[in-house]
C-alpha positions in Angstrom: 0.0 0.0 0.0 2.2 2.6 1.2 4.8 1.2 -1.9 1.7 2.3 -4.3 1.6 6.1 -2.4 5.0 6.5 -3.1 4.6 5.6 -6.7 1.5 7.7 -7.2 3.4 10.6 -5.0 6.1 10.4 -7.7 4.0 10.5 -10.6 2.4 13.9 -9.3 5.1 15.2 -8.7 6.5 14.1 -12.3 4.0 15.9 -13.8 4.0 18.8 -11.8 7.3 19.6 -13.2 6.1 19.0 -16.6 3.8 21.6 -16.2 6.7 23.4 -14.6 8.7 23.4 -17.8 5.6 23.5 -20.3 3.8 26.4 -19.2 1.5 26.5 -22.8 -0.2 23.7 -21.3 -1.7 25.9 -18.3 -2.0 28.9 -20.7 -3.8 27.3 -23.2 -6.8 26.4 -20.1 -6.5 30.0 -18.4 -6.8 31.8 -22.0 -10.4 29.6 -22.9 -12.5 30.6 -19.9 -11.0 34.5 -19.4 -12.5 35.2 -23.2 -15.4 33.8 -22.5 -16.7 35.4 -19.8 -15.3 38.5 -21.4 -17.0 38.4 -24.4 -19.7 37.2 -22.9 -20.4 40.0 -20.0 -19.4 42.8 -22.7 -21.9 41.7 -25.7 -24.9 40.2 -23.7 -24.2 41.1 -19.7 -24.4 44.9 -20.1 -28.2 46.0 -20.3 -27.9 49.5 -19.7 -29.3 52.0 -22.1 -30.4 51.4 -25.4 -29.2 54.3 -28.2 -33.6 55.2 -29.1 -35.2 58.2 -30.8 -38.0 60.6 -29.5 -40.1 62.1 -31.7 -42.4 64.5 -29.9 -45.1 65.6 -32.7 -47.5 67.0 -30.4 -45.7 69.1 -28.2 -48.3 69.0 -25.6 -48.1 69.2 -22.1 -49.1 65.4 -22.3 -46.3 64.5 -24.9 -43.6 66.4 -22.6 -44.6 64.2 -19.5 -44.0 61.1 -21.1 -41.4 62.3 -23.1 -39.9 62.9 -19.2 -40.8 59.1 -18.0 -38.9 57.8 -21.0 -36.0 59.6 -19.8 -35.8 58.4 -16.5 -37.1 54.9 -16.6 -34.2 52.8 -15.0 -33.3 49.2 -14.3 -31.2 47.6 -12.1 -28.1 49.0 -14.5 -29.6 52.2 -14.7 -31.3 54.1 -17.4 -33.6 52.1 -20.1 -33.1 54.6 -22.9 -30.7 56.8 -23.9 -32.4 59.4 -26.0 -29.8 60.4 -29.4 -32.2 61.8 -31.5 -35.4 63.8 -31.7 -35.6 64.8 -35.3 -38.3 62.2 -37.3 -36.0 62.0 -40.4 -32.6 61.6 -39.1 -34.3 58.8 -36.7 -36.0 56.8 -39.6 -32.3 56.6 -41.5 -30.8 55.7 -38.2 -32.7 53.1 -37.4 -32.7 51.3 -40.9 -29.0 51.1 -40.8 -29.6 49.6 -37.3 -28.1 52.2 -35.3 -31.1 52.6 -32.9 -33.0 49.7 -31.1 -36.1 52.0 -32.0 -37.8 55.3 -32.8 -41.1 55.9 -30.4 -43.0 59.0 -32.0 -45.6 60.7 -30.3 -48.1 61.9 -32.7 -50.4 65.2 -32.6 -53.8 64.4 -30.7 -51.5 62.6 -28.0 -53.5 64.3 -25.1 -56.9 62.9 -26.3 -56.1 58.9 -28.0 -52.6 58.3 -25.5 -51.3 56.6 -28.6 -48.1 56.5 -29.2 -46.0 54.9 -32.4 -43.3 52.4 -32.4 -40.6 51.8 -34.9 -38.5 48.9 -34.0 -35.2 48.1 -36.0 -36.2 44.3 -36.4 -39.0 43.0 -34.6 -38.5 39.2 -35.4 -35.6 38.6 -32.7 -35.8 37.2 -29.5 -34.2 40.6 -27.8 -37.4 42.3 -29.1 -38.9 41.1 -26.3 -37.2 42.9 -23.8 -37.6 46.0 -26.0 -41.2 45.8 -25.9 -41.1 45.4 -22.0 -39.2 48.3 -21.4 -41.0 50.5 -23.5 -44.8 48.7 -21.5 -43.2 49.5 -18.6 -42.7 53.8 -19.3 -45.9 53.3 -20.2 -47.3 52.2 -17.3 -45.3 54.6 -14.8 -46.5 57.3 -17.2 -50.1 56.0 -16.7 -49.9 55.6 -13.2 -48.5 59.1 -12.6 -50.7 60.7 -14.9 -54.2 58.7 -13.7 -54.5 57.3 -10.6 -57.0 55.6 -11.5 -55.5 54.1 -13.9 -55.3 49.6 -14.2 -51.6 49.0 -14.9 -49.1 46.0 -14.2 -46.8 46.6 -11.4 -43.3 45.2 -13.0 -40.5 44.7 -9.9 -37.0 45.5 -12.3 -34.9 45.0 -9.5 -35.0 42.7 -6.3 -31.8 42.9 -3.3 -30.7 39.1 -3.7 -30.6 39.6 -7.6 -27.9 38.7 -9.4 -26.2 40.9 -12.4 -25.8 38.9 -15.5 -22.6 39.6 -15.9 -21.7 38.2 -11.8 -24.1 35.1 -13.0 -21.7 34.3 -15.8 -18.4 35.5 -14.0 -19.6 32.8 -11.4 -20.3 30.2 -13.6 -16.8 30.9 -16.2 -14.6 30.2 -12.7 -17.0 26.7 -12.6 -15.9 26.1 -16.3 -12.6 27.2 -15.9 -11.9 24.5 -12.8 -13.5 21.7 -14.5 -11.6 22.5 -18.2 -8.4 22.8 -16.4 -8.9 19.8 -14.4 -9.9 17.8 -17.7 -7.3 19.6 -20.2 -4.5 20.0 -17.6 -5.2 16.1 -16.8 -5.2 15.3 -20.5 -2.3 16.8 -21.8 -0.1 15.6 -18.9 -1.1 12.1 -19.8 -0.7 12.7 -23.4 2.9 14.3 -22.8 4.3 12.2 -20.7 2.9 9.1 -22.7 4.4 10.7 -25.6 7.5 10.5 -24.4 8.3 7.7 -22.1 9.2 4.1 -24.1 7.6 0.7 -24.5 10.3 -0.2 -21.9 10.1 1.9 -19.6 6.0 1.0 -19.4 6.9 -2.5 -19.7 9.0 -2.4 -16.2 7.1 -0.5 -14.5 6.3 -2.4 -11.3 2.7 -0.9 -9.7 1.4 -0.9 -13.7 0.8 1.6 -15.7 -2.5 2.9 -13.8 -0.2 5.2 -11.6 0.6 6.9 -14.7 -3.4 7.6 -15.5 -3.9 9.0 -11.6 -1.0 10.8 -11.5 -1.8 13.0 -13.9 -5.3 13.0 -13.1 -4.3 14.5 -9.4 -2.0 16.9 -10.7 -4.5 18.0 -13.4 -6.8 18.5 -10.4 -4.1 20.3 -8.3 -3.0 22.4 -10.7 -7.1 23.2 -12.5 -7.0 25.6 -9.3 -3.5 27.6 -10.3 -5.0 27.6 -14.1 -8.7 29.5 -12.7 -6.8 32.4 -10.9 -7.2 34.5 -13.9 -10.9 33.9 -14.9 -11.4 34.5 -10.5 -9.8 37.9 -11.2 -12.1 38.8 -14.4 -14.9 37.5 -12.6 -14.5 39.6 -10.1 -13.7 42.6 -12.2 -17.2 42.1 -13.4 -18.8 42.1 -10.3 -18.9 38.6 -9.0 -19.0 38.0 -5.3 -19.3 35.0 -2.9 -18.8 34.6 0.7 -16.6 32.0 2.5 -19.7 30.2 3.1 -20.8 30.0 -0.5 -17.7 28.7 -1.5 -17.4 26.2 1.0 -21.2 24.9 0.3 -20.1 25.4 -3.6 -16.5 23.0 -3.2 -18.8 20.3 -1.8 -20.0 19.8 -5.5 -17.3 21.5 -7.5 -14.4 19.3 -6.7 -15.7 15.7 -7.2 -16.8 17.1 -10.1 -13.3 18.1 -11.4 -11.8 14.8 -10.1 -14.6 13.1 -12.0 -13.7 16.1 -14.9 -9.9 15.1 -14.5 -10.5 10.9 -14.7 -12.5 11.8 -18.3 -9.4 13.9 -19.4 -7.3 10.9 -19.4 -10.0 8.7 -20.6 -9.7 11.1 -23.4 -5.9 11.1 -23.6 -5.6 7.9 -23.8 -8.2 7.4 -26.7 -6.8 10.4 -28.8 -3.4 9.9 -27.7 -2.2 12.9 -29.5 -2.2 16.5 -26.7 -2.6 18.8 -30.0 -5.8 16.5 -30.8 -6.8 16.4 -27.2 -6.9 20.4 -26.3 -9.5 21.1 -29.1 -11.9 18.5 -28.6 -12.2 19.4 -24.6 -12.2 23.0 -25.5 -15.0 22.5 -27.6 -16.7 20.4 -25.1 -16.1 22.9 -22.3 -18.0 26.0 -24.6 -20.5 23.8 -25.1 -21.2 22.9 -21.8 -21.0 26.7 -20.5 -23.7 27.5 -23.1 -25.5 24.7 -23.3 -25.8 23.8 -19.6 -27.0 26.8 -17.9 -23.6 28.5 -17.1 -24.2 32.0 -19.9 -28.2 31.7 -18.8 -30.1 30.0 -16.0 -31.6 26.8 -17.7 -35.2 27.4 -17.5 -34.8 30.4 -20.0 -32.6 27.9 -22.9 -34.4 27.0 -25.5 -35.9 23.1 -25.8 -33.5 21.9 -27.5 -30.9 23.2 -25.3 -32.7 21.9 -21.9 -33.0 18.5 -23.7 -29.2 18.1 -24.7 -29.2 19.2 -20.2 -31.5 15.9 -19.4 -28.6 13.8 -20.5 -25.6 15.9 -20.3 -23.4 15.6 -16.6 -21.4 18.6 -16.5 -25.1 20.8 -17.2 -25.7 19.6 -14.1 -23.0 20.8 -12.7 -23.7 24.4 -13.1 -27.5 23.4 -12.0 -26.1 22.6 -8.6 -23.5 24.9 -8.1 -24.6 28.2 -9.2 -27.4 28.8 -6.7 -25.5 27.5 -4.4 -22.1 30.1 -5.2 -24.9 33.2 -5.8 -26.7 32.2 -2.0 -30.0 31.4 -3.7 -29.5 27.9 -1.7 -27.6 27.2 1.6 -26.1 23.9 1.2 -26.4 21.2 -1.5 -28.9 18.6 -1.7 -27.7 15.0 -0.5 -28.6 13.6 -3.9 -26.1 16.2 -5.8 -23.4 15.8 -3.5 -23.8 11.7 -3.5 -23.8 11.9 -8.0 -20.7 14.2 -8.2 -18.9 11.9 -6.1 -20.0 8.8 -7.5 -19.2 9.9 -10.9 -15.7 11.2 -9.2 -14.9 7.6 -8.2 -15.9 6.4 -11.5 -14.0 8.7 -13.8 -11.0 8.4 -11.4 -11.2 4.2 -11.6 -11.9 4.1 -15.6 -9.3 6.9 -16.2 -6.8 4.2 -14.2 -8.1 1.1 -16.3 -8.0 2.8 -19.3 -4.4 3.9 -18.4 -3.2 0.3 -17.7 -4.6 -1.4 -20.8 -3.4 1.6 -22.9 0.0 0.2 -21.9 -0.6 -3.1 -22.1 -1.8 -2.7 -26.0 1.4 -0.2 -26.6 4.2 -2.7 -25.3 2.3 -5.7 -27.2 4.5 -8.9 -27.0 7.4 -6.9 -25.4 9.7 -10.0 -24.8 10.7 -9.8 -21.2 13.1 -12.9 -20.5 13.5 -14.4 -17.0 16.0 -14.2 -14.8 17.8 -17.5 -13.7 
């Protein structure tokens, strides 16, 4: 026993200093996840105000009030609209070159029908809909202010245990980036060190070649943690926040998932052999999984085919059980998570070893090995 925690000691530390001296293989995991949430938080997190066009044909005491309420209806990230332009022809060019989200016009006899026009650049997409609920909601704050009288829905824009988008997907990049670095990290260390040690050398090893498959499984796991540091700092530079007590409840899922994250790495090692083969195929996987599986958007708001690919796909639930968990919406995790991460941890770590062993048994083939006398 203690012979085999020696052996697997070594072989962590072997690949260790691998990393050590081939630093593109932690590069190559910090770079995927740090772009991602970047792009991600400045093209879809931001929803602050959207460049529109005011037309105010009546000029009416009416038209001036809600002229007013467009101007300072706010969200959580402050103002809905940002008002560019007020002249009807300049507006109309604008917005057919798609420079405005949308021209609202207020016509003459605005005091008398409260009809107001709306020119939207193209109504067919799915972001139309928030469009048409920020422009329902000035309506309604005009309405109520105006008439008290008045029947109008009462739309909460901001609650104190919500969540920015762009924390939601900082929080859920540093999930991605520790399970892509424990199953890259894992993978390439295998594949290197594979690479490069000789059908003898396999041959005489005396625990088997399984040591080989763990080792770099636990140092892709060790070192997963030095490889999220940078997507940590972004994500906090965007507004992500956890306390100690988030974390903690968070680890209890996050890191059998990355040892059952870092056994598939060498799984996949081992069938692709190749690290140059290996980092695109698990870099693929991982965007997949962030976008696919609830990490960019909460699952509920993917579309069916998205929350289909989830019923079947492990790491979705992953970010299922860990993101209300890092965000407080839950206080601890449910037995039945907890008991599947680290099932599947066990698993991935035992088939990553098998797979190790008889990937050396079919690379040394009849190696002759002749007995001692």
């Amino acid at each position: 026993m203690m012979t085999a925690i020696h052996a697997l000691a070594a072989m962590i530390t072997r690949n260790l200093l691998i990393a050590l001296r081939r630093p593109e293989l932690l590069v190559q995991t910090m770079a995927v996840p740090v772009v991602v949430v970047a792009l991600a938080s400045v093209i879809f997190g931001a929803s602050n105000s959207w460049p529109i066009a005011l037309v105010d044909e009546d000029s009416s005491t009416g038209s001036h009030q809600f002229a007013q309420v467009i101007n300072d209806t706010q969200g959580p990230t402050g103002s809905y609209f940002d008002i560019i332009e007020t002249d009807a022809r300049k507006a109309a060019e604008l917005l057919h070159e798609g420079r405005l989200h949308l021209v609202i016009t207020i016509p003459p006899g605005f005091d008398d029908t409260g009809i107001v026009e709306v020119a939207t650049y193209n109504i067919n997409t799915d972001a139309m809909k928030n469009i048409r609920l920020r422009v329902t909601t000035a309506a309604n704050l005009y309405d109520s202010a105006t008439n008290a009288d008045q029947i109008a829905a009462i739309i909460d824009r901001e609650r104190a245990e919500d969540v920015p988008r762009t924390a939601f997907m900082g929080g859920s990049a540093i999930i991605l980036a520790l399970l892509l670095g424990a199953a890259l990290i894992s993978a390439n260390l295998y594949a290197v060190d594979s690479e490069h040690r000789t059908e003898k050398e396999i041959a005489l090893t005396p625990l088997g070649s399984y040591i080989a498959g763990l080792g770099a499984a636990a140092a892709g796991w060790i070192l997963a943690f030095v490889a999220a540091v940078p997507t940590v700092l972004v994500a906090l530079a965007f507004g992500t926040r956890a306390g100690p007590g988030e974390v903690l409840q968070t680890s209890l899922v996050v890191l059998p998932a990355m040892a059952a994250a870092a056994g598939a790495g060498v799984l996949i090692a081992v069938r692709l052999r190749a690290h140059r083969v290996i980092q695109p195929v698990l870099i693929l996987l991982a965007l997949g999984s962030y976008f696919a599986s609830g990490g960019f958007i909460s699952v509920s708001a993917l579309p069916p085919l998205a929350r289909a690919f989830n019923a079947w796909w492990p790491p979705a639930y992953v970010f299922e059980w860990s993101n209300p968990l890092l965000h407080g919406f839950e206080s601890r995790p449910g037995l039945a998570a907890i008991a599947a991460v680290s099932v599947a941890a066990f698993l991935g770590i035992g088939l990553a070893a098998a797979a190790a062993q008889r990937a050396s048994r079919r690379k040394c083939g009849a190696w002759p090995v002749r007995a001692q006398h």
